[in-house]
C-alpha positions, 0 to 999 in steps of 0.5 A: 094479628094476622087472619089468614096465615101465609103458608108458603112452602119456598121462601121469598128469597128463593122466588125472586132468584126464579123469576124469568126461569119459565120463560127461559125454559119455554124458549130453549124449549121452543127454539128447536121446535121452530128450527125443526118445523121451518126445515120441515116447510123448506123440504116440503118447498123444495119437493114442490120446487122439483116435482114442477121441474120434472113436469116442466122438463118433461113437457120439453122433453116430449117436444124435443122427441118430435123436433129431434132435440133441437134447442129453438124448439124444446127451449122456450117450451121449456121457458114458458113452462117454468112461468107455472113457478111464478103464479101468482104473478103478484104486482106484474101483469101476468106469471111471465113478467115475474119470472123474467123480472126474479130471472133478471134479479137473481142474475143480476143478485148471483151472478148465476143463472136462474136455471140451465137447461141442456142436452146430455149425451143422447143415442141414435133412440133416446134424447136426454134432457138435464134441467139445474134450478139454483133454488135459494131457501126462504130462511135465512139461518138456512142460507147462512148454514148451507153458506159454511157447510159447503164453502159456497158464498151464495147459499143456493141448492142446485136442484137437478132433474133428468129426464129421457124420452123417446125420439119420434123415430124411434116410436113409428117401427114399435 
């Protein structure tokens, strides 16, 4: 005689064709979760990505303002304020070498340019700089996604940014 009776409200045969039915449910349940929340750091990226190319083409911007848009001149500031991109600077010496060593890499991976930088059409008042980073996301599953949607064999999101300034004569009779 058994002392302690079972009282067992589901019969054995139904417990074993339930096994693993947890943690099924507890993937399907989290998979969307994750997707979710690795987008959400993608977008948080990016709007990291173009607040510091709005601060970097506006330092060139105002530079241009002064040396009246010349290329020589606003470029380089430009280069060298887009080094804020690379810090830390990692295994290289300095945020610098790490921006040209990813410059080199993405161009020699993409056969695009990192970034491009140029004058739009300006007046006789205003100069107006343009600044478009091809921004490569950190997911993969992104990567392959943006890749069918949009026809695109690299996955890559162009970030553009504008910005207009003042030219420096156009400041002294005001």
């Amino acid at each position: 005689m058994n002392p302690t009776p079972s009282f067992s409200l589901v019969s054995n045969d139904r417990v074993q064709t339930q096994r693993g039915a947890a943690l099924a449910e507890c993937v399907l349940a989290l998979l969307p979760i994750l997707l979710v929340g690795s987008l959400c750091l993608e977008l948080a990226r990016g709007y990291q990505l173009r607040h510091l190319l709005t601060l970097s083409l506006q330092e060139a911007a105002r530079v241009a303002a002064v040396h009246h848009a010349e290329p020589q001149t606003w470029q380089p500031v430009l280069k060298r304020s887009l080094s804020r991109l690379f810090i830390p600077p990692g295994r290289f010496n300095n945020a610098h070498m790490r921006q040209e060593a990813a410059r080199r890499d993405f161009e020699s991976r993409f056969k695009l340019p990192l970034w491009r930088a140029f004058q739009v059409a300006s007046d006789a008042d205003t100069i107006h700089l343009r600044l478009i980073y091809l921004h490569r996301p950190m997911q993969e599953w992104l990567r392959i996604l943006l890749q069918e949607l949009r026809q695109d064999k690299h996955g890559l999101i162009p970030i553009v940014v504008d910005y207009r300034v003042l030219r420096q004569h156009s400041l002294r009779g005001r």
